[in-house]
N, C-alpha and C positions, 0 to 999 in steps of 0.2 A: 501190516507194514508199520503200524503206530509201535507194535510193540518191539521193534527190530530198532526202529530207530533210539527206542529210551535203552535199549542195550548195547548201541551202535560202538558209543565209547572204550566199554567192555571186550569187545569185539576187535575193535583198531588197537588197545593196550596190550591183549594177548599174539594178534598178531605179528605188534611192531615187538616186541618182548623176544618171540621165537625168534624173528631175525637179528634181533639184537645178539642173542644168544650162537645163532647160527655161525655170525658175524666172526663171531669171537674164538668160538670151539673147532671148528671147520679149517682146511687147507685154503684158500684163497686164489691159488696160482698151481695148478698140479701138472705135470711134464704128460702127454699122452701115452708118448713110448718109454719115458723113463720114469726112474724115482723118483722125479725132483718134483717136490714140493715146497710152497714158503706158506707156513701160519699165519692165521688169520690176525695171530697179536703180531706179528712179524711186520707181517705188510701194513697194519696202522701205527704202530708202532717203534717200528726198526729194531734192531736188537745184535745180539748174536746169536750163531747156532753153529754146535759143533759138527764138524762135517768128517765122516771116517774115523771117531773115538778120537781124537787131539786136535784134529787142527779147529781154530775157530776163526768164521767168517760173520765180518759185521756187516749187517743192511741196513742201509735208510729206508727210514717210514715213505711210505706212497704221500703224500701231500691230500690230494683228493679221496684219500680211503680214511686219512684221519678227523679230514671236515663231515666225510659220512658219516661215521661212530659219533663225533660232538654230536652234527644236525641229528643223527636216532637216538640219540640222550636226552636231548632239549627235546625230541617231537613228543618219548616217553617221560620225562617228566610233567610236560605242557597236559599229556592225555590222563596220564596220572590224577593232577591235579583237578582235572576235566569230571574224573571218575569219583573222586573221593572227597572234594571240596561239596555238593549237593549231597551226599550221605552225611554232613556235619552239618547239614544246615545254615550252612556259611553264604552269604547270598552276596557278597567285596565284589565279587568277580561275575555276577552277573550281566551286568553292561558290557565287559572287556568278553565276554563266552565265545562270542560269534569272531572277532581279533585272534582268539590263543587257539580258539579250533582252527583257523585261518593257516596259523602260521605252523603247528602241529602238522598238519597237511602240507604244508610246502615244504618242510623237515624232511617228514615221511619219503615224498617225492624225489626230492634232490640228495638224498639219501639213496636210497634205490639208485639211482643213474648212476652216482658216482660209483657203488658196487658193479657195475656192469664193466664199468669202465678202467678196472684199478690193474690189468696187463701192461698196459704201455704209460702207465702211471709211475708206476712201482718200478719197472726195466728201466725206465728214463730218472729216477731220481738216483738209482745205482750206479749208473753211467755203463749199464748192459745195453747190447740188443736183443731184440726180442727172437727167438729160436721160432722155429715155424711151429715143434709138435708142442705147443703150451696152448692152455685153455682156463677158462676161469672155474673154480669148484664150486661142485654141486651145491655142496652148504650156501655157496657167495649169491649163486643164482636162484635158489630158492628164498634166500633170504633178500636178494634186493627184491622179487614178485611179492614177496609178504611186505615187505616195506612199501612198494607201492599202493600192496588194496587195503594195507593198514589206512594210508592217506585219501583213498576213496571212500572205504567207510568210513572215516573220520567225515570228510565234507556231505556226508548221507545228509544226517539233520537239519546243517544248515541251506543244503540242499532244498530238501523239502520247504524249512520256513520261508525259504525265498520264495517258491512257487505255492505255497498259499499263501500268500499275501499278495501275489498275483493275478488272484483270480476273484 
């Protein structure tokens, strides 16, 4: 277990990384019975996209799907730093470790959720309603579950130190 946890960070950076990635490259909102899809930079984003070779239709970003992307920026940079700061031998950040893994993990966390949630997000900032056969894509929902056990294994360590020091 000792050695899983000196890896843990490693582990929640490649994680929260795939979904970051997921996030981005992936459809976000895909029609069941149709073609309709809206991109992952779409719905954080807003944009245009041309629809039938000319016409072009502009969407607003989702609100809550662009606070995700920040929060899984800041949780990756925060694990980043988590990860690469102790290979330099930098010890600044010591005292604040158990603080940035903290809040890395609630990143993670509120990240994820808000992925789950960016259907009636995204319809309601458009001023659509929501059709019945839409669903969230595979990429969105694989990416917010890695988003959340990026945030579990993130809190592993301090985890642990808590409960030895309880005993």
């Amino acid at each position: 277990m000792k050695k899983f946890l000196r890896y843990s960070g490693i582990c929640a950076l490649l994680l929260a990384l795939v979904a970051f990635i997921l996030m981005m490259a992936t459809p976000a909102i895909v029609g069941t019975n149709s073609d309709f899809a809206v991109k992952g930079t779409i719905a954080v984003f807003g944009g245009s996209e041309k629809i039938f070779g000319a016409l072009a239709v502009t969407y607003s970003p989702s609100a809550l799907a662009l606070i995700g992307w920040i929060l899984g920026l800041v949780g990756l940079i925060i694990v980043l730093c988590g990860v690469v700061l102790p290979l330099l031998k930098v010890n600044a950040l010591v005292k604040f470790a158990g603080l940035l893994n903290l809040i890395a993990v609630i990143c993670f966390v509120i990240a994820g959720i808000f992925m789950f949630i960016v259907i009636p997000t995204w319809f309601g900032a458009n001023n659509l309603d929501v059709p019945n056969n839409i669903a969230i894509g595979a990429g969105w929902i694989i990416g917010a579950i890695l988003y959340i056990a990026a945030g579990v294994v993130a809190i592993l360590p301090a985890a642990a130190d808590f409960m030895a020091k309880k005993k």
